[in-house]
GUSETI-170634 format. One record per residue (C-alpha): residue number from 0; residue in one letter; chain; x, y, z. Coordinates in nm, 2 decimals, padded with zeros to 4 digits. Example, Ala and Ser with C-alpha at 12.3 -4.5 7.8 and 13.67 -1.06 7.14 Angstrom:
2
node nr: 0 rest: A kette: A x: 01.23 y: -00.45 z: 00.78
node nr: 1 rest: S kette: A x: 01.37 y: -00.11 z: 00.71
This chain:
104
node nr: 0 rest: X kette: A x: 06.28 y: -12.99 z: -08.31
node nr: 1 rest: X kette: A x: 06.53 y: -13.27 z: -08.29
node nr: 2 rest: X kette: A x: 06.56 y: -13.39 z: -08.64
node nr: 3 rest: X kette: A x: 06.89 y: -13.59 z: -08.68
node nr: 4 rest: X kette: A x: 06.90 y: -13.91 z: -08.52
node nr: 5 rest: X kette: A x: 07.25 y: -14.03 z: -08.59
node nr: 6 rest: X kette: A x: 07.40 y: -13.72 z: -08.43
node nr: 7 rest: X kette: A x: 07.42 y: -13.68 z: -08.01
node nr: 8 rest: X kette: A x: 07.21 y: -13.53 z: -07.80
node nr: 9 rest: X kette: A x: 07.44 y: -13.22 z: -07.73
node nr: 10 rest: X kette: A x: 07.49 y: -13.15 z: -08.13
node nr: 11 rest: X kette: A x: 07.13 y: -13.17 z: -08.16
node nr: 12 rest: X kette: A x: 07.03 y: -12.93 z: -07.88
node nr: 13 rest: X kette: A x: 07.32 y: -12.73 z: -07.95
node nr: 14 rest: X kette: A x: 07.20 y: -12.60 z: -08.28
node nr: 15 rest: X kette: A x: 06.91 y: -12.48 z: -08.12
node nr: 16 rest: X kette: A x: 06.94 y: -12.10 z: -08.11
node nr: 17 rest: X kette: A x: 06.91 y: -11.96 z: -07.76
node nr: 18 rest: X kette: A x: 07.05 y: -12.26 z: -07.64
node nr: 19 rest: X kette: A x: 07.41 y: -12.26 z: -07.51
node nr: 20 rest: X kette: A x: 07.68 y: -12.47 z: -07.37
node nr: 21 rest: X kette: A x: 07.56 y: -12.44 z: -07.01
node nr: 22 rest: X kette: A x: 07.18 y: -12.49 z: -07.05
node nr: 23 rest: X kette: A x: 07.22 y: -12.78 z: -07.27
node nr: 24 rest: X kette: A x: 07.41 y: -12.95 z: -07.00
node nr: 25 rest: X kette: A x: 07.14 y: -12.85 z: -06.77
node nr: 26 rest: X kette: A x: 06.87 y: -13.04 z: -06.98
node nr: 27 rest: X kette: A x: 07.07 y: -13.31 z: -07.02
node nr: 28 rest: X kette: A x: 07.08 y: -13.37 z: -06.61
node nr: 29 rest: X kette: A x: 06.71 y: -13.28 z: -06.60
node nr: 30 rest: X kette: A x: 06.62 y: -13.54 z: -06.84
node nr: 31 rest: X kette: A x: 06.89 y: -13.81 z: -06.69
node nr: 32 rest: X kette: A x: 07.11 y: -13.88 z: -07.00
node nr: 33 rest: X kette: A x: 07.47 y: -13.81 z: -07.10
node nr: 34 rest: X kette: A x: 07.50 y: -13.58 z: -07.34
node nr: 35 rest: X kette: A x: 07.71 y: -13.77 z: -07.58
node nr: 36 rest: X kette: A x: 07.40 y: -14.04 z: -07.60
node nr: 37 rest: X kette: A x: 07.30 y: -14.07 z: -07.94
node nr: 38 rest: X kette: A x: 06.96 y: -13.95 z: -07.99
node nr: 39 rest: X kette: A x: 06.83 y: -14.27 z: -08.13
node nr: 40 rest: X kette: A x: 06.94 y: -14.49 z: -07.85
node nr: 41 rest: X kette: A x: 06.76 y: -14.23 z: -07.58
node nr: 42 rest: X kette: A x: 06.41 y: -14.36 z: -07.45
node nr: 43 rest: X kette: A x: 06.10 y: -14.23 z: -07.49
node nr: 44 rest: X kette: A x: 06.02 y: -14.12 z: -07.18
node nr: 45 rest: X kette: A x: 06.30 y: -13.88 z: -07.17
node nr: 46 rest: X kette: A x: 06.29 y: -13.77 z: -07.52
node nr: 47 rest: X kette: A x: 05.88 y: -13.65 z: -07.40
node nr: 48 rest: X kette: A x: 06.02 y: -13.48 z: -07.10
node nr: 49 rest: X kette: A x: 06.31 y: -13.26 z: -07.32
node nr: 50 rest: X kette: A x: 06.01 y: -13.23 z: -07.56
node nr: 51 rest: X kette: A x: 05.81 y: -13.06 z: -07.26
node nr: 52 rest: X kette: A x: 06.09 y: -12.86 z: -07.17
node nr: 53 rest: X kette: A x: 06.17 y: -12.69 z: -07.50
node nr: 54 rest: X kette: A x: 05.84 y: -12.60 z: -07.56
node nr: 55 rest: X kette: A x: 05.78 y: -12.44 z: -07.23
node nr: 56 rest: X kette: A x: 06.10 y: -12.25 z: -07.34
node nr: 57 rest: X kette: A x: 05.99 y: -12.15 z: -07.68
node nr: 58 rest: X kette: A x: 05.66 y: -12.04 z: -07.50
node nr: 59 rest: X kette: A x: 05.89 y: -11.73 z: -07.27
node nr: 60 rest: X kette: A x: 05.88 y: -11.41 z: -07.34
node nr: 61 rest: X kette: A x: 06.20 y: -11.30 z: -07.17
node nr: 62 rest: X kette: A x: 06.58 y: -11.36 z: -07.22
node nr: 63 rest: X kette: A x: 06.49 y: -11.75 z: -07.08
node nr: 64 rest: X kette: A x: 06.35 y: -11.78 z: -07.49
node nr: 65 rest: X kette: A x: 06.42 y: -11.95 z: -07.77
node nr: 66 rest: X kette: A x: 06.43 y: -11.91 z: -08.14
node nr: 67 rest: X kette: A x: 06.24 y: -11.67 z: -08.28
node nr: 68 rest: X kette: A x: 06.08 y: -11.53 z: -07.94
node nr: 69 rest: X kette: A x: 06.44 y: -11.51 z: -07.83
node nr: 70 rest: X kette: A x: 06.51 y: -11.24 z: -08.15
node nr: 71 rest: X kette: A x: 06.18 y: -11.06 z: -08.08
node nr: 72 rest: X kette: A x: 06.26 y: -11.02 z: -07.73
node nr: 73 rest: X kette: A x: 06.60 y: -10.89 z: -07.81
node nr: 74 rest: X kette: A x: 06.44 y: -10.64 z: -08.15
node nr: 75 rest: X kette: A x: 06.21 y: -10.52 z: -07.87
node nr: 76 rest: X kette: A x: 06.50 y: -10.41 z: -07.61
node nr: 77 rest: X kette: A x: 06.68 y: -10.24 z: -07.91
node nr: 78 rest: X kette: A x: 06.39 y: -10.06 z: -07.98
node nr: 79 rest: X kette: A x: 06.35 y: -09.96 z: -07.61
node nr: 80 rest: X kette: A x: 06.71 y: -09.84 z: -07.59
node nr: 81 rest: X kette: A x: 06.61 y: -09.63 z: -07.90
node nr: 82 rest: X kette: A x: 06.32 y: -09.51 z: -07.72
node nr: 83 rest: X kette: A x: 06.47 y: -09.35 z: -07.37
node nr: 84 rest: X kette: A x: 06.74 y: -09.22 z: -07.59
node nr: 85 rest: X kette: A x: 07.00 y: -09.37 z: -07.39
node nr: 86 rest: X kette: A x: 07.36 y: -09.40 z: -07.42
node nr: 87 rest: X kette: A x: 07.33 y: -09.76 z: -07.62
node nr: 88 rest: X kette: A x: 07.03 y: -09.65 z: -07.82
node nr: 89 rest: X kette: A x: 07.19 y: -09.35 z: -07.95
node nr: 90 rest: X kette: A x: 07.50 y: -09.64 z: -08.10
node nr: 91 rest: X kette: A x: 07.24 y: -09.84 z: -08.21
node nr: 92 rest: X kette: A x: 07.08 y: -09.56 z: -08.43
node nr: 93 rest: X kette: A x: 07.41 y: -09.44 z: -08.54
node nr: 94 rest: X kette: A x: 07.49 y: -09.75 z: -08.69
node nr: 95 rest: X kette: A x: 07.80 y: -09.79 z: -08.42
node nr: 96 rest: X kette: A x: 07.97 y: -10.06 z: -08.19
node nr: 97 rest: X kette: A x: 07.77 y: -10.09 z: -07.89
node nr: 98 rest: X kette: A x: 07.98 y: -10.26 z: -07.62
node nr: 99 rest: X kette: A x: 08.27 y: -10.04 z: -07.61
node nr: 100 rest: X kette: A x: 08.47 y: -10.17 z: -07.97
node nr: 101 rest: X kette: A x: 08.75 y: -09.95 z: -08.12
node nr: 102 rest: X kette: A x: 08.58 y: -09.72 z: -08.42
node nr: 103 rest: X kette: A x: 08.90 y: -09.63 z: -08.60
């Protein structure tokens, strides 16, 4: 998952999608490093831990997600929006904004 060495640990988590600003600070305090700590100069021990973590993440089958579970989760509310026929799904169907954008 963390492939560039050279780059921080914050840039590397970052590009992680599902992962945001907040919770990459969180694992950063869970694992006990700064988040500006390159990712080659981070030891062992902690780099197993974050390892841990995100897979435990990528395993969730909820909003908590990442990566590709995180887009099946969200394909799957769509399609339940669709569903009941509710206000959003009916947008969603139609091709228009969802969240309450201008249509002119």
């Amino acid at each position: 998952m963390l492939k560039k060495k050279d780059k921080s640990l914050y840039d590397n988590l970052i590009e992680i999608r599902g992962l945001g600003n907040k919770r990459v600070l969180k694992l950063c305090l869970l694992i006990g490093t700064h988040k500006d700590r390159l990712l080659k100069d981070i030891s062992g021990i902690k780099l197993d831990r974050l390892e841990k973590i995100l897979n435990f993440l990528h395993k969730g089958t909820n909003e908590d997600s990442l990566g590709k579970n995180l887009d099946f989760f969200i394909k799957k509310n769509i399609e339940r929006h669709i569903k009941v026929n509710s206000h959003r799904g009916r947008r969603h169907r139609m091709g228009y904004p969802v969240r309450g954008q201008k249509t002119r």
